[in-house]
Structure formats: C-alpha cells, structure tokens
matplotlib code that plots the C-alpha trace (Angstrom):
import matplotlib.pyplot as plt

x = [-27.1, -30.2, -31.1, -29.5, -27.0, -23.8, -24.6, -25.7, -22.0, -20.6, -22.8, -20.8, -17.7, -17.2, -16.1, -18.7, -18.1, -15.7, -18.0, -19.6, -17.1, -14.5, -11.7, -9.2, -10.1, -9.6, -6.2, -4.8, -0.9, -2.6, -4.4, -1.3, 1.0, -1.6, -1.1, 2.0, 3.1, 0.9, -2.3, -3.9, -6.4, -7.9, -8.8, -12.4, -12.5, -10.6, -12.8, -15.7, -14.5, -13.2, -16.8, -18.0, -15.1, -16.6, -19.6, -21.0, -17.5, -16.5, -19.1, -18.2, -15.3, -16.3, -18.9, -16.0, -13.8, -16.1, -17.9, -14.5, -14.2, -15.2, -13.5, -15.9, -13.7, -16.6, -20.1, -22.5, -22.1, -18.4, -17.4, -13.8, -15.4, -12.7, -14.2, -14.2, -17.8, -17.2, -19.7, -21.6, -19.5, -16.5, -17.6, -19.1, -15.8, -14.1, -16.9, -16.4, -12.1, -13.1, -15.5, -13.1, -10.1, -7.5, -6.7, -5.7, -7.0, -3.4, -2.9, -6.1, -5.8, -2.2, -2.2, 0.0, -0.7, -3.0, -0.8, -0.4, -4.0, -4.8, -2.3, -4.4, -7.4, -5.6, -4.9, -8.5, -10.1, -7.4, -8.6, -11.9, -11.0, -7.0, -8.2, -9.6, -6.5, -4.4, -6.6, -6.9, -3.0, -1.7, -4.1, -2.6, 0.9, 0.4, -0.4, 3.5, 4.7, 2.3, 3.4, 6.7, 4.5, 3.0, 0.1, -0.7, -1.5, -3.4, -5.9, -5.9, -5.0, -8.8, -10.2, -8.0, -8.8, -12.4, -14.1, -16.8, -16.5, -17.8, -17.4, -17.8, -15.6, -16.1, -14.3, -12.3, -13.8, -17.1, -16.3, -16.3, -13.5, -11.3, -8.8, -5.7, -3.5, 0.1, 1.3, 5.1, 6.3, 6.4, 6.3, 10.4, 11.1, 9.0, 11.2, 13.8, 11.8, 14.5, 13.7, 10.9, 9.8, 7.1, 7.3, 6.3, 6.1, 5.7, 2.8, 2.5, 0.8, 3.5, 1.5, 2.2, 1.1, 2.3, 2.8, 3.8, 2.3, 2.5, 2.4, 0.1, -1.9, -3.8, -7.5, -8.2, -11.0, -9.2, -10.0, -5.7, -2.8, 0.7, 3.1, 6.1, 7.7, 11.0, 10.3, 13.3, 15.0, 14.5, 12.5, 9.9, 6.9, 3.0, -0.4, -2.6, -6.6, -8.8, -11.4, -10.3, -11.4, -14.4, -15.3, -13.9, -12.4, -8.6, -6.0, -6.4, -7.3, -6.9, -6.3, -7.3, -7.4, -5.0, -6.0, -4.4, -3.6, -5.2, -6.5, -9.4, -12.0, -9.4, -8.7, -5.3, -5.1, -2.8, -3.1, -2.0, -1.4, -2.1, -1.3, -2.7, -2.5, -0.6, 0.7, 4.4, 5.2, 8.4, 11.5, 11.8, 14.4, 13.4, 10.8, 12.5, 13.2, 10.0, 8.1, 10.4, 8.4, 5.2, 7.1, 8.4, 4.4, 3.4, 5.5, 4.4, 1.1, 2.6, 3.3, 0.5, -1.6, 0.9, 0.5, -3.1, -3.2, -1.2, -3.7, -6.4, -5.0, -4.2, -7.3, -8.7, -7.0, -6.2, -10.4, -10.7, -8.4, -10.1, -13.2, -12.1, -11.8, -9.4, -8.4, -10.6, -9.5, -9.7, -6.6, -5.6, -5.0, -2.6, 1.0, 2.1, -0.5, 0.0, 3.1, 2.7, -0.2, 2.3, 5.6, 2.7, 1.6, 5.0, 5.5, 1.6, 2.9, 6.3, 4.8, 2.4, 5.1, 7.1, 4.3, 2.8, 6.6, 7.0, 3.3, 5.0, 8.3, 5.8, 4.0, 7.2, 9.1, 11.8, 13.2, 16.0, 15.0, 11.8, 13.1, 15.4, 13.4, 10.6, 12.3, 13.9, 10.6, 8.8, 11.4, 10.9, 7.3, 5.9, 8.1, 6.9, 3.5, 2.7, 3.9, 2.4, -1.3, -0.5, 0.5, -2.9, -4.7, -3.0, -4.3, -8.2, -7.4, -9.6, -11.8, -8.7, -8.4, -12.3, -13.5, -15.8, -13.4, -11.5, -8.5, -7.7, -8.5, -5.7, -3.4, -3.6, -3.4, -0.5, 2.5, 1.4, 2.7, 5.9, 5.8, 4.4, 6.3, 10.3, 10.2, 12.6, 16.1, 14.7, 14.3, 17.3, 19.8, 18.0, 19.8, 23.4, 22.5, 21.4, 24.4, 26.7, 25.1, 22.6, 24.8, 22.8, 19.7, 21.4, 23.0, 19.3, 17.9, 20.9, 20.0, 16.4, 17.5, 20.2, 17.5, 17.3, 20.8, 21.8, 18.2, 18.2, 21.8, 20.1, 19.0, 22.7, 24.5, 22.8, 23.3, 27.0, 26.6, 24.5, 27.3, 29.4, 27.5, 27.1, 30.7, 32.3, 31.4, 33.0, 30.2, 27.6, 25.7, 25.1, 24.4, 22.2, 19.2, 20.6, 21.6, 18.6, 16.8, 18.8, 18.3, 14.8, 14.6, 17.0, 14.6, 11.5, 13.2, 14.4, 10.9, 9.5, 12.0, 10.6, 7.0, 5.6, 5.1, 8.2, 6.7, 6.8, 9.8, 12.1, 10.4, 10.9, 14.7, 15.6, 14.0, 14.3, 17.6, 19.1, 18.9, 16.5, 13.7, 13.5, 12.7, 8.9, 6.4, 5.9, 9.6, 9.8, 12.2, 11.2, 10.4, 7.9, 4.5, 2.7, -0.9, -0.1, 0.6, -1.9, -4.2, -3.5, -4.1, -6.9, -10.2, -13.2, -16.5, -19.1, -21.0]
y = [8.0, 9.0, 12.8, 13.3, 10.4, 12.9, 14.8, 11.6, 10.3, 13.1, 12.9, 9.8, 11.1, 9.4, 10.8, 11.1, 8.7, 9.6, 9.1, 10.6, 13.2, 13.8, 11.1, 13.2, 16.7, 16.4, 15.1, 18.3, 17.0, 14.4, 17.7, 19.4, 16.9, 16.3, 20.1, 20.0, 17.0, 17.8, 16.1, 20.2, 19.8, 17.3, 18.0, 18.4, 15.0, 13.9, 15.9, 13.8, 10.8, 11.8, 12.3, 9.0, 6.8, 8.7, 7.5, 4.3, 2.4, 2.4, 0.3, -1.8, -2.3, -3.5, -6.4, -7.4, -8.8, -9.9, -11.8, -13.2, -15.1, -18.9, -21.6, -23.6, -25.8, -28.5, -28.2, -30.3, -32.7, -33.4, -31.7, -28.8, -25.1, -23.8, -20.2, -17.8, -16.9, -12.9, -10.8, -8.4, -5.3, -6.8, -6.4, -3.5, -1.8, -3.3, -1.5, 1.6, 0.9, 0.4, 3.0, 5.3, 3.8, 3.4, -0.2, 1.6, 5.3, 6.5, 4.3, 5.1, 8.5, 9.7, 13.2, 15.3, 14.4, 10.6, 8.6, 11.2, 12.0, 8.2, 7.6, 10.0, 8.1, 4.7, 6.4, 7.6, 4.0, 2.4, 4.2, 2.6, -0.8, -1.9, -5.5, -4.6, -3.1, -6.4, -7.1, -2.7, -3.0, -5.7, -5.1, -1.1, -3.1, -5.7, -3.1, -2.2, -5.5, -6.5, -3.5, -5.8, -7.6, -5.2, -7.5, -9.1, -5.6, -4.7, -7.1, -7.0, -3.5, -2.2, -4.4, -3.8, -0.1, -0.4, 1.2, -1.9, -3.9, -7.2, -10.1, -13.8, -16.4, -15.8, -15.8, -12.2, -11.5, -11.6, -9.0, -5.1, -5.0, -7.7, -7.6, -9.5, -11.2, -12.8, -16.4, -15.7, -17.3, -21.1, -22.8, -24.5, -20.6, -17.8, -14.3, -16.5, -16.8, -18.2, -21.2, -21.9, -25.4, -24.5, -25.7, -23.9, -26.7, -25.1, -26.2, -25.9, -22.6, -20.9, -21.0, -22.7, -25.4, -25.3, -27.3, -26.6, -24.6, -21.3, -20.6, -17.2, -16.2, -13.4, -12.1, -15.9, -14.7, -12.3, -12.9, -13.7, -13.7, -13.2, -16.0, -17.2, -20.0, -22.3, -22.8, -23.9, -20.5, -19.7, -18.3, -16.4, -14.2, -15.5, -14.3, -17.5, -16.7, -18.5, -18.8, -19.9, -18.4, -21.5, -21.1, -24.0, -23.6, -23.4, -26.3, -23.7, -25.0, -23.5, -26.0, -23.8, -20.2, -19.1, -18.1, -15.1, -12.6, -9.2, -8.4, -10.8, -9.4, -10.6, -14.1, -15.8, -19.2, -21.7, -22.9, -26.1, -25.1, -28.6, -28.1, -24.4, -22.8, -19.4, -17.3, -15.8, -12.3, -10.9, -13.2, -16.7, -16.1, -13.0, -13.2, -11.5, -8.7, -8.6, -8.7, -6.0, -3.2, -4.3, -5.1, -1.1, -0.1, -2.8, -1.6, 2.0, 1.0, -1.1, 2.5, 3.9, 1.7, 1.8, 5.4, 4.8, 2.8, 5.6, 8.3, 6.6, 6.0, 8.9, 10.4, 8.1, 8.8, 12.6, 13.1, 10.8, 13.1, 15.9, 15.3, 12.7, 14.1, 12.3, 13.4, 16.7, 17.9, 17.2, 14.4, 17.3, 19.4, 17.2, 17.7, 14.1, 12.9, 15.9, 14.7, 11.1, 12.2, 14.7, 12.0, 9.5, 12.9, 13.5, 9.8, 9.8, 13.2, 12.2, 9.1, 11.4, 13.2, 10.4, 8.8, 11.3, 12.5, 9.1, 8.9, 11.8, 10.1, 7.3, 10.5, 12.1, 9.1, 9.6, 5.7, 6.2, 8.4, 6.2, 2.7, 2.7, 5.7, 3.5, 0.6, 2.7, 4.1, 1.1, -0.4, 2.5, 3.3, -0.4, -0.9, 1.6, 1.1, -1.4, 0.7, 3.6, 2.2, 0.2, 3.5, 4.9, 1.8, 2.4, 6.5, 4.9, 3.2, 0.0, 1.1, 0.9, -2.9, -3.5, -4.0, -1.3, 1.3, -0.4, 0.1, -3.5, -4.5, -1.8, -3.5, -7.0, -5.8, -3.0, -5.5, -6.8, -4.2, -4.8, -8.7, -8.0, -7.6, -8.2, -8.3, -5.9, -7.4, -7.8, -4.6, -3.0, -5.7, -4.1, -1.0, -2.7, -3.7, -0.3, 0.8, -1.9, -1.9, 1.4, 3.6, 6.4, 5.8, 6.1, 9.9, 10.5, 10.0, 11.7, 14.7, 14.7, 14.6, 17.5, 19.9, 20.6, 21.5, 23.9, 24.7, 22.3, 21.3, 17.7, 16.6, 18.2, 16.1, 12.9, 13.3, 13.2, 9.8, 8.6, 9.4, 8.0, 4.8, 4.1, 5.0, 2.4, -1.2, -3.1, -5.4, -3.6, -6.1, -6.7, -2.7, -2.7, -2.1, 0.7, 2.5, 2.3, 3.6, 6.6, 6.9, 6.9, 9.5, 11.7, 11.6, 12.4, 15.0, 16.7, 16.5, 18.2, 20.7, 22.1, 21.7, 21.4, 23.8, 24.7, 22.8, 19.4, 19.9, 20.9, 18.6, 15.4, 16.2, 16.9, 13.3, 11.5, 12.6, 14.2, 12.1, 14.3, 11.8, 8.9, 5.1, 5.1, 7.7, 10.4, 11.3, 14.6, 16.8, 20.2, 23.5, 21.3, 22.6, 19.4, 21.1, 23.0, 19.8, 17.8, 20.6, 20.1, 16.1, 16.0, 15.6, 17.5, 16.5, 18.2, 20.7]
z = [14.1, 16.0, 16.8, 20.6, 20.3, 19.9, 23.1, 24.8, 24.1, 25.1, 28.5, 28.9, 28.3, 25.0, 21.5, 18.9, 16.3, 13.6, 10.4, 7.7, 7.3, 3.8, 4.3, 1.8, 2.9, 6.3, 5.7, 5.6, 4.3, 1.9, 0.2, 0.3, -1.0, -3.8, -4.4, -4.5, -6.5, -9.6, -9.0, -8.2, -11.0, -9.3, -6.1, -6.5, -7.9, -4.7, -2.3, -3.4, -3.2, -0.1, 0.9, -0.3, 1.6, 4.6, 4.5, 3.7, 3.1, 6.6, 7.6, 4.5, 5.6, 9.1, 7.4, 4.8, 7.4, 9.6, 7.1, 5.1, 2.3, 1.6, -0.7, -2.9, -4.3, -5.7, -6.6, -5.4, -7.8, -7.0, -10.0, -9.3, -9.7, -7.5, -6.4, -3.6, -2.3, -0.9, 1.1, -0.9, 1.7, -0.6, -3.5, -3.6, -2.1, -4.7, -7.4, -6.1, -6.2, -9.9, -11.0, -9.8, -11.7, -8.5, -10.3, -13.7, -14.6, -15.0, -17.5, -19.8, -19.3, -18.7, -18.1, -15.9, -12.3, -12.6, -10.7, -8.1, -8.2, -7.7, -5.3, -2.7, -3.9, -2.6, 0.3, 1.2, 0.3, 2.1, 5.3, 4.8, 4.0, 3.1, 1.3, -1.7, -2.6, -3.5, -6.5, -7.7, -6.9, -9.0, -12.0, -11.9, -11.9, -14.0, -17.4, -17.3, -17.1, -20.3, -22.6, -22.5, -25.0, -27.0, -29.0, -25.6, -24.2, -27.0, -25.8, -22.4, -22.2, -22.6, -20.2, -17.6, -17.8, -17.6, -15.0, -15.2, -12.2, -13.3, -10.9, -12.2, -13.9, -17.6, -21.1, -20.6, -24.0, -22.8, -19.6, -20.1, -17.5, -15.8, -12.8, -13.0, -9.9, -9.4, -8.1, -8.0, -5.0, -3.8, -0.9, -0.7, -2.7, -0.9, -1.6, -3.3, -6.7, -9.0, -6.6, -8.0, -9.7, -11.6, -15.5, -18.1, -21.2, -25.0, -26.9, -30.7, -31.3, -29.0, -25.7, -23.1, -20.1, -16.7, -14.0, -10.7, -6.8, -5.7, -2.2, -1.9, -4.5, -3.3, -4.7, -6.5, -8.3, -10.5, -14.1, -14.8, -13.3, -14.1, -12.9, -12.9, -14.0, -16.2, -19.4, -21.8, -21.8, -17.7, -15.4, -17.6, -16.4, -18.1, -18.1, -16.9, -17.5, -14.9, -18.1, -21.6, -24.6, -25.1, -21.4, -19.6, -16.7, -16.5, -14.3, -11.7, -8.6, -5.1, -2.6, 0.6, 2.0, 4.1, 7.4, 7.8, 10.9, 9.4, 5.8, 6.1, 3.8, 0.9, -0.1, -0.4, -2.0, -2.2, -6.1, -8.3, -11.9, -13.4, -17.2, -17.2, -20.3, -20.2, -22.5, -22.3, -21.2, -22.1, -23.5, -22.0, -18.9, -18.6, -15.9, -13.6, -15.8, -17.1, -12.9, -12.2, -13.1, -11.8, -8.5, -8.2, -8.8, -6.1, -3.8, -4.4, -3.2, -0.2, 0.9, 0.0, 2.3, 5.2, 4.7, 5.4, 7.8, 10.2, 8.9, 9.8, 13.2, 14.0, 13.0, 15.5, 18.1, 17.7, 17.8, 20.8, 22.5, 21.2, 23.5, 26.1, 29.7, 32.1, 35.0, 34.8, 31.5, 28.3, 26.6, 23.9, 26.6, 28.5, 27.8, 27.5, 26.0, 23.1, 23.0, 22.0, 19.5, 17.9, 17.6, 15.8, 13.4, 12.3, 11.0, 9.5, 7.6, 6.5, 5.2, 3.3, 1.6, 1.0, -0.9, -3.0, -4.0, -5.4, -7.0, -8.7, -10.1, -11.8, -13.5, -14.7, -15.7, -13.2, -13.0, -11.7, -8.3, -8.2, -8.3, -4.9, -3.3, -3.5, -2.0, 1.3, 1.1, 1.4, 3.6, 6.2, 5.8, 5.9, 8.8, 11.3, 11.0, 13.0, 16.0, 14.9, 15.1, 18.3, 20.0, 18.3, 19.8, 22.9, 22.9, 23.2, 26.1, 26.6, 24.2, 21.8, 22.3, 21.5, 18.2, 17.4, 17.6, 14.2, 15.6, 16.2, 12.4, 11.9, 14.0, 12.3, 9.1, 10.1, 9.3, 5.7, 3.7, 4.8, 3.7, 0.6, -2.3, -0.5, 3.1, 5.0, 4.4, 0.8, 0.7, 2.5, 0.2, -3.0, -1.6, -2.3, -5.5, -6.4, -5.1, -7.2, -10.1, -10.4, -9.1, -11.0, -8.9, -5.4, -7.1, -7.7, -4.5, -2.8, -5.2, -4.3, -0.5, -1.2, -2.7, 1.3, 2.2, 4.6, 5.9, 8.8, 11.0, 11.9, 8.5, 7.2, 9.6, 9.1, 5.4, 5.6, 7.6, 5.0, 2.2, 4.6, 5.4, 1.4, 0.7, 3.5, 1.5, 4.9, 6.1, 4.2, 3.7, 7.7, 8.2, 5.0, 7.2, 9.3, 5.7, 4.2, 7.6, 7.3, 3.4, 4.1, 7.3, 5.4, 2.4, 4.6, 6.4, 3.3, 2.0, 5.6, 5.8, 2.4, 2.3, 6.0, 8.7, 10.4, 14.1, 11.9, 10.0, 13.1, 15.2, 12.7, 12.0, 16.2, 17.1, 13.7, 12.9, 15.4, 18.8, 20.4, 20.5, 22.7, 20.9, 22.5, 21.0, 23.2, 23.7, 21.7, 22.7, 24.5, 23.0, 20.2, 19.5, 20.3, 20.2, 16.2, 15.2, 16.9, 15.4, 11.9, 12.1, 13.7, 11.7, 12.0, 11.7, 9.5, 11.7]

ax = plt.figure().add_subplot(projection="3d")
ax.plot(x, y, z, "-o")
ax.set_aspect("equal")
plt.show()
C-alpha cells in the first residue's frame, strides 16, 4: 500500500483495508480458548503464524481461486498422465500448511496441548484461504485410521509427518513428505457408502486390485488415498498410492473436475480405479470401522473452518463499521447496526469455544465426549455459517457483493463444511445411534453441558428440554434435527456461561436459548451491550 493511501480512503469514506495485521492475535476468543484448553505454551508460536497468515496469504488466497485448478488428463503424445496443474498461490499455501505441521504435527510430536494448539493454527490459515485444508485435513485424519495397521503406519507414518512439502507424482519412497486423500463415496451411493460397487480383488502377495468409481475425490494430486471398497469379507478401507514402488503410474485416472460453487482453488475429481493396486487397512469388512476414526478428526476440522469462515467475516465487517459513516455518523455507533454485528459475534465466539473445547477432547483422549460432541458440533456450526457471512456480506453494503472485499468467496464456500463428511440429517441421525447404542457418549456431553448448572435460568431451562427431547424416543427420528440443535446451543451456552464475558454469555443464552432473539440477526433482546461485544471482535490494525 502506498504512503497516503489510508487517509486517501478514509477521504472517501471507505475502510482502510484489513491486511497485514496478526490473524490469531486479534482474535481475542481464539487466544483465549487456546489459553484455556491447553495449548498456553504455545501462543508465541501461534502469534507468529498469526502474523504471517496476515500478510502475504491473503492475497494468496485471492490468486488461488481465481486462477483454479486444470485437468491434464493426456500428454501430448496421447499417453494417460492424469494430473492437476495448480497456481503457484496454491501451492505455496499449501507449503506453508505443511511447514507448520497443521496436516500432522500432533501426531509427531504429541505433547499436552498439539491438537489444540493446531486447531487455532487451522483456524488462522483458514481465514486466509479455506482450500488448502482438504488435502492438510485428511492426511492429519488419515494417521489414525493407519495405526489400525500397525506395519503399514510404520511406513507411511514418517512421511506423512514431515514438514517437507514436496509436490510431484513420485515413488512415496523417494518423497521426504507425502499427503494422502480419500475416494469413499460413489455416484448411485453418495453418504450411503455401504452402497458402493467398488471391488476390491486379492492378489497373491496379499494386496489387492480394485475396480470400480468414486464420485468426489478431493485434492487428486495427493500422493495416496484411503478408499473404500468389497473385497471377499465386506466393505473394507485401503490405502491406494497414485505412484508404485517402480514408478509407474497407478489405474488411477480422473475423468474431470468438478466445477464446484465455492472452494475453487482445490481440485475435486471424479476417478476410475481400473485394477489399482491397494493395500488393506484394517480387517476385510471392516471399512467402516476402520474410516470411522478419521471421519470424527475430519469432521473436527469441518468445524474448524466453519469457525473460520465467521471469524473472518466478522472481522470484515465489524472494521468496516468501525470507520464507515452513514447517515452522519459512524456504523459502530448506530444502534441497529451494533446490533446485528453483535448477534453475528456471539455465533463467531461460541463457534470458537466449541471448537477449541473439542481440539481439546482429541488431546486428552476423551472418545466418548468427543465423538457425538463433534457431530452436534459439526451439525450446528457448519450449519449456520452460511448465514452468518451473508449477514457479514450484507454489513458492507454494495461493496459486500463485489469481489475485492473477499466476502463473496466466503459466501460460496460458507456451505461446504456442512456437506463434507455427513450432511445435516447424517449428522443429526448419528445423534440416535449414539443415543441407541453409545449411550455413554450422550452422558458425556450432558456432563460437559452440566458443568454450568445453575449459573444461567435460560441455558437451565433448555437443558431440561434437551433431557427431555432425548428421553421421549416417539418420532425421534423426524425431530432428530431439532435435538441435536438444542444439544449443540446447550453445549455452546454452557461453554459461554463459563469462560466469556458476562455481555456474551447472557446475551447468547436470552436469544439462543431463551426466545429473546428474533430468527434474523439483529434481533437481540434489550438491555445487551452491543458495542463491548462488537469491541472485543473487532480487529485492529498495527499502528
């Protein structure tokens, strides 16, 4: 930016822009929750990266999706080489992903805190670009899912740790560090993956070639990916390596991209598996089993970027109201307009909480709280984004709508996380099952939410309807979506009502959970300090 072109903006009566400024810092419940959850020793570390998504990331994020990615499916000589050409934006947001371990560094260095600690580094990348988290997401999920297989993760395990980002098709054993994908669901299947047709057929050294399609297959270019598919004992899980061990190319072959509404900058492929060889993960008809625990991890970071998504829409708009005039003041200082920025903050915070509190159930090996917490969580969060950043949009006015101001790349790519990994009523029926068959979990998560009892009438009273709700099995399959709504505001609340100021907590459990607040955003009851919390969301620049 040029000497002058702040205060020339402001002539104009625009915001300056919001850059080069500490992406985690500035999130002041993102520090806190970090704080909080374990991840304390770390914050430094945090703070700096913070500083470096500020910077020169954003605008790699803007020339990754405008530049997306391209199929080369044949050379020029006819022959199949089935890649994905990327911009260099994407790959080097991807590098940085990688050099600071947010696909695995939990996992090579387990100490207290690392998966909370890397959850607020998702978080703070996110903001700067959501793509590149598909392929840093799955290969963090896919080490769990390996360790089924102990002599299979002892190969793959060191590579997928590395912090070398090392792009290219090439033997795995000739990479310092690899990323791997998944190809689960099917085009006649989707959600429904015991559908599926793929065949797994055994081969004499105890390997396998399959033969099938799979639907979406997101980030193509990852060095393996784990997939499903029937071999003689049922559905079973495999790792498939785009290279074989003598270099030739796998039967892999991606048939097109998919032109998708938002997360552009990252490729998903429809594949053929013609023959492929794979190795088994897990027990044959175990594949489901054996996904599981990848899926819970997955859907972690589902609402981890959700999270970011609001963040970094409400950053946008709370500092556009910060020095936009209208109507001969300035947007922060109008009460309606405080309003509406403070109903979008308390979702953006709760959605904080929410995640790092689960980033801390992965760290402390707490299953049973983190497997259905995670999936209300997911249900919830992923499900209210998209009209959190369109009410963001919406705070910018035209400019909002335009391109430049990022907020409309927000908006495409606001409802993916909650198609990824189960969509809604995936996610809300995992609630019955839990209920039917892990009854432990639901006691876990109604413990958690307890650990705030008594300090707040509204979040007391919508408790006993959720005890109520799980306890009455009539048609609970068609109000599974209503329970696990409640579940999840009753679990944010709880969390509020303990750790956030006493304007966020009150104001969250009156309109969330107490029928104060009206179904728009702006619609918070009265007697809510709209400017405190406005205040503590808003961003400041450096300077």
């Amino acid at each position: 930016m040029h000497p002058g072109s702040v205060s020339s903006a402001l002539l104009a009566n625009q915001p300056p822009p919001l850059e080069a400024y500490d992406l985690f810092s500035e999130d002041r419940p993102l520090v806190e929750a970090l704080r909080r959850e374990g991840g304390a020793d770390r914050e430094a570390e945090c703070a700096a990266f913070g500083r470096l998504c500020g910077g020169v990331p954003l605008e790699l994020g803007r020339l990754a999706n405008e530049h997306p990615p391209v199929l080369r499916a044949f050379d020029r000589f006819g022959e199949r080489v089935d890649e994905v050409e990327f911009h260099p934006a994407w790959h080097e947001l991807l590098r940085i992903g990688v050099e600071h371990g947010l696909h695995a560094f939990p996992w090579r260095d387990p100490e207290p805190g690392a998966h909370v600690a890397r959850a607020a580094r998702f978080v703070t990348l996110s903001q700067a670009e959501a793509g590149v988290g598909c392929p840093l997401s799955m290969t963090y999920a896919a080490v769990p899912a390996l360790r089924t297989e102990p002599a299979l993760a002892g190969a793959w395990e060191p590579l997928l740790t590395s912090r070398a980002y090392e792009p290219g098709l090439r033997p795995a054993a000739e990479k310092a560090g690899v990323l791997v994908g998944m190809a689960m669901t099917e085009r006649q299947g989707g959600s429904d993956v015991r559908a599926n047709e793929t065949r797994a057929e055994p081969l004499e050294d105890g390997t396998y070639a399959l033969t099938g399609e799979k639907w979406f297959c997101s980030a193509p270019m990852c060095d393996a990916f784990l997939v499903l598919a029937y071999a003689p004992g049922g559905l079973t899980c495999f790792l498939l390596p785009r290279v074989l061990p003598d270099g030739s190319r796998n039967a892999f072959h991606l048939r097109r991209l998919k032109d998708k509404l938002g997360n552009r900058s990252n490729a998903s492929a429809e594949i053929e598996l013609a023959g492929a060889w794979a190795t088994r993960v897990g027990e044959e008809g175990r594949g489901v089993a054996t996904i599981i625990e990848m899926v819970v991890h997955t859907r972690l970071d589902c609402v981890l970027g959700s999270t970011a998504l609001m963040r970094r829409a409400v950053a946008e708009a709370t500092h556009h109201a910060a020095y936009r005039v209208a109507f001969g003041r300035l947007l922060a200082e109008q009460p309606l307009h405080l309003n509406v920025l403070a109903d979008l903050c308390l979702d953006s915070e709760a959605a904080t909480a929410t995640a790092l509190r689960l980033a801390r159930a992965v760290d402390e090996g707490d299953d049973d709280f983190r497997r259905l917490a995670t999936t209300v969580s997911k249900y919830w969060i992923c499900k209210i984004t998209p009209a959190v950043v369109a009410e963001a949009l919406e705070c910018l006015g035209g400019n909002g709508y335009v391109e430049e101001s990022v907020l409309p790349r927000l908006f495409r790519e606001s409802p993916l996380n909650s198609l990824w990994e189960g969509a809604g009523n995936v996610n809300a029926l995992d609630l019955l099952r839990a209920a039917a068959k892990e009854p432990e979990s639901v006691e876990a998560l109604l413990v958690e939410i307890g650990f705030a009892e008594g300090t707040n009438a509204h979040l007391d009273a919508a408790v006993r309807r959720l005890r109520r709700e799980l306890a009455d099995a009539e048609g609970l399959e068609q109000r599974a979506r209503r329970v696990v709504e409640l579940a999840a505001l009753c679990l944010q609340g709880s969390l509020l009502v303990r750790h956030a100021p006493p304007e966020v907590a009150d104001a969250f459990c009156a309109a969330r959970l107490g029928g104060e607040g009206g179904r728009a955003y702006g619609t918070l009851p009265p007697g809510v300090d709209c400017a405190a919390i406005v205040e503590r969301h808003r961003p400041r620049l450096p300077g």
